[in-house]
C-alpha positions, -999 to 999 in steps of 0.1 A, spaced: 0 0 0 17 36 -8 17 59 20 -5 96 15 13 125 31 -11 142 52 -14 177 51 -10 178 93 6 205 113 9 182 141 43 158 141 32 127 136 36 98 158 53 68 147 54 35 168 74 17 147 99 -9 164 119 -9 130 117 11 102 118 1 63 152 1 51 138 -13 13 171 -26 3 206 -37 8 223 -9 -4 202 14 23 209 -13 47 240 -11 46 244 27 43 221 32 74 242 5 100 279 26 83 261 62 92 249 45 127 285 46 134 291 82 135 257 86 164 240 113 144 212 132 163 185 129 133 199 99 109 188 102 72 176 67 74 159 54 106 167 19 119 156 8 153 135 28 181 161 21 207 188 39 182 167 68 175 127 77 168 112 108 146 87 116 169 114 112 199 139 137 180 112 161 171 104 167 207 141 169 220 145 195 194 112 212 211 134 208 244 165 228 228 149 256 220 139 259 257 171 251 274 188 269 242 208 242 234 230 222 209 214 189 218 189 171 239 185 134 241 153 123 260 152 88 282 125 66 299 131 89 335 149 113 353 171 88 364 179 76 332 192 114 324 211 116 356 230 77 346 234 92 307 250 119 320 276 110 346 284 76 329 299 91 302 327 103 321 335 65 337 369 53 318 376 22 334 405 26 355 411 63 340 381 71 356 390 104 375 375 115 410 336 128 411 321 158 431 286 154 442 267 186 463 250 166 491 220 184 491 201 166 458 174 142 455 172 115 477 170 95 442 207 103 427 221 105 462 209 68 466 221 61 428 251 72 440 254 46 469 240 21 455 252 21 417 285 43 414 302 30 452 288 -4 454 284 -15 418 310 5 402 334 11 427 342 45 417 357 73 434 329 94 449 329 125 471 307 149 485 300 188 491 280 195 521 260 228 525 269 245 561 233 259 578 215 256 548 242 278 525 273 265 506 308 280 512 325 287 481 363 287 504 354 252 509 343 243 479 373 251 462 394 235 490 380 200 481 386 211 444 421 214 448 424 180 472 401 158 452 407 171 417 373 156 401 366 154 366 331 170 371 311 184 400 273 176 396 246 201 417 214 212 419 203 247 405 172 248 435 183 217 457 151 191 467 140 196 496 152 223 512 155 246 483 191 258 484 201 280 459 231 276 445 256 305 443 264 291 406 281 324 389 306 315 419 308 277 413 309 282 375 339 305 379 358 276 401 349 249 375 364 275 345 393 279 366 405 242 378 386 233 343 361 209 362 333 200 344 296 204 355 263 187 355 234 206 367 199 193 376 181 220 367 144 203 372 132 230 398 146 259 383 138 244 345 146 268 313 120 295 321 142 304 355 179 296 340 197 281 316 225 267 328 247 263 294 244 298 286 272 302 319 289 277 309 276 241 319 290 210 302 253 194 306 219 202 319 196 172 333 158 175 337 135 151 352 106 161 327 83 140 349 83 173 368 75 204 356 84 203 317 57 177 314 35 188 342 3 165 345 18 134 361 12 109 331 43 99 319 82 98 334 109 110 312 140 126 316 162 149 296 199 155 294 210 189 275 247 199 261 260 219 232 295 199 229 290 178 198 316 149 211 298 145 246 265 142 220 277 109 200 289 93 236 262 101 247 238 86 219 258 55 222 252 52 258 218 57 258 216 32 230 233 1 245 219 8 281 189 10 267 174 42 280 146 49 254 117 68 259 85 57 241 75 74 210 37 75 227 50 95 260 77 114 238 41 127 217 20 135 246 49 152 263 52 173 228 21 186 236 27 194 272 57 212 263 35 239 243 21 249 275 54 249 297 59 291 305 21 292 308 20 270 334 50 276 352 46 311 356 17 303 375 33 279 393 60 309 404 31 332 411 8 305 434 41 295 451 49 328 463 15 341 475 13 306 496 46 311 509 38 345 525 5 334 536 18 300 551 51 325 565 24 348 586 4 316 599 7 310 636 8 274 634 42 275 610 74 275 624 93 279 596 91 285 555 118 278 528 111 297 500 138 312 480 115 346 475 115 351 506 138 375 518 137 345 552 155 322 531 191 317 532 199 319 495 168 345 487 207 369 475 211 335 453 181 334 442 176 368 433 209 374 417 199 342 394 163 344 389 158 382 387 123 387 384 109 355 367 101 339 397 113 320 423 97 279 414 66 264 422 80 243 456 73 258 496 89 237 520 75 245 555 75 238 592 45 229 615 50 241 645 52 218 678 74 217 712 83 182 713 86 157 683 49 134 695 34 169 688 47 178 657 42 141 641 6 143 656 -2 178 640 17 168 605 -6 137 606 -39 156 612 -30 185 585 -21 153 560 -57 139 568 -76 172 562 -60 179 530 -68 144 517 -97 156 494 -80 189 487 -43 178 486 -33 144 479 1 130 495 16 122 458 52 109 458 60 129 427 60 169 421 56 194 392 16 187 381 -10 208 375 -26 200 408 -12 210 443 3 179 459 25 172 489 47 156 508 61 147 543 98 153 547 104 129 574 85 96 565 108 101 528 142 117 540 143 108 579 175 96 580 187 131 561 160 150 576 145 142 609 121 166 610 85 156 621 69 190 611 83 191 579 59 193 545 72 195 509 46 217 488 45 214 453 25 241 442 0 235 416 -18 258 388 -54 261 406 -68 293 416 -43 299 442 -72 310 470 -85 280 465 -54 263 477 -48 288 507 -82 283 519 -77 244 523 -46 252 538 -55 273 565 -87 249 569 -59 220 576 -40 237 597 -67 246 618 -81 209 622 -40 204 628 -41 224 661 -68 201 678 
């Protein structure tokens, strides 16, 4: 049967396992090309290798991040092992620099997969009182002499803002390379490669996506080399992402600034209404002039906004009444608010600090907020509804 152009302005979406490669000659012109990992072949071969519906949405994820490439995967986790596992060398392998304060996901990646399976040589930055010295950083620099250091822009959960016009200017001077997570900052807030970043991960799970129906994950770089290691990583590891979830997160992508402007805006009004509440002891919020990097964040951000996450404190004397009071504010919200393990949607969700990150974090009182995109009175008003039932 001959195949009808259609005269659609949508990309189309194509499913295919393998593609039609008609004849020898093709064949064998498709597997020589295949060897040089180009981003958008001129003939197609197998999903896993590459997709047309999966390229056409990475290249709708370079022109956010303003990049030179952008190769999508099944999760954020997928991003975070694309990117760092192209700097493992066997025996060459040189030193890495972690910031501590990341997700509870990589740090455990880290543990469990890079020390234990890998055996590599893995160290760690720790922030002092919520800030990161930069004397210190550069300290370990010098002693450890990694190959890359690999932080956070906004750090999960405690939303740390990263002094990274200072850390950039230490990696251009020892010439360390850096991988950024830039999930709960995302392009709209900063764009790491424009200041120099060797790559930018995304868990698009989160915010690029937005409505909690698929996971994906995105790594970001404008150095063509790292781009065909990178391609042949995620070829043989086998990190694809479906042509079906790389369509419906095409779509989602149209509405990104929309909806995380809004995010920004609900985030802010929440955290000054949740910051003058009698029952909070404490909010993290980097608009906050409170916050310990709100200079960080302002310097970085500008006026764009500040993300769509409040971490806060209920406020208790002793750690029975603090659980008992996080517990009862969880139960109100449970029509309003659902306790969701993920963050980013369209809907307000959140999440207790302790029962995830205890061992981290053992704070009792402690509530991650993603803000969602609702009318953002509605979400105050179940708040405050929650917090009173909490007090009881």
């Amino acid at each position: 049967m001959n195949k009808k152009s259609v005269n659609s302005s949508h990309p189309p979406l194509y499913r295919e396992a393998g593609f039609n490669l008609h004849d020898s000659e093709t064949t064998r012109k498709a597997f020589a090309d295949e060897l040089n990992h180009p981003h958008e072949p001129e003939n197609y071969i197998y999903s896993r290798y590459r997709n047309p519906t999966v390229v056409a949405v990475e290249k709708q994820i370079m022109a956010l991040e303003k990049s030179g490439w952008a190769l999508l995967a099944e999760t954020g986790m997928a991003a975070v092992d694309i990117a760092v596992s192209l700097f493992h060398k066997g025996k060459e392998t040189r030193p890495w620099l972690f910031f501590h304060e990341i997700y509870g996901g990589t740090n455990s990646f880290i543990d469990s997969v890079l020390i234990k399976r890998r055996g590599l040589d893995i160290h760690r930055f720790y922030a002092d009182d919520g800030v990161y010295d930069m004397n210190k950083l550069e300290d370990i620099i010098k002693t450890v002499k990694p190959e890359f250091f690999y932080f956070e822009a906004v750090s999960n959960p405690m939303l740390i803002v990263a002094d990274v016009h200072k850390i950039m200017a230490l990696a251009k001077k020892y010439r360390v390379k850096t991988i950024i997570d830039n999930t709960f900052a995302t392009p709209h807030l900063w764009r790491p490669l424009e200041d120099g970043a060797t790559m930018v991960i995304h868990s698009v799970t989160k915010y690029l996506s937005g409505h909690g129906d698929i996971t994906a994950g995105v790594v970001c770089g404008n150095d063509l080399g790292l781009l065909k290691e990178a391609i042949e990583y995620r070829k043989w590891a086998g990190h694809f992402l479906s042509p079906d979830d790389a369509h419906r997160l095409g779509d989602q992508l149209k509405t990104f600034t929309l909806r995380f402007e809004q995010h920004c805006r609900n985030a802010f009004e929440i955290a000054r209404f949740l910051s003058s509440h009698p029952l909070i002891e404490k909010v993290l919020y980097p608009g906050l002039k409170s916050h310990p990097t709100h200079p960080e964040a302002k310097a970085l951000f500008g006026d764009k906004g500040f993300g769509g996450m409040v971490t806060f404190d209920i406020a208790g004397s002793l750690k029975e009444e603090k659980t008992g009071r996080c517990n009862r504010f969880i139960d109100a919200l449970q029509n309003h608010i659902p306790l969701i393990p993920t963050l980013g949607e369209a809907d307000t969700i959140l999440m207790p600090i302790e029962a995830v990150w205890g061992a981290k974090y053992p704070m009792p009182g402690m509530i991650r907020l993603s803000v969602g995109i609702e009318d953002c009175q509605s979400i105050i008003t179940a708040l405050d509804q929650a917090l009173n039932a909490a007090k009881q």
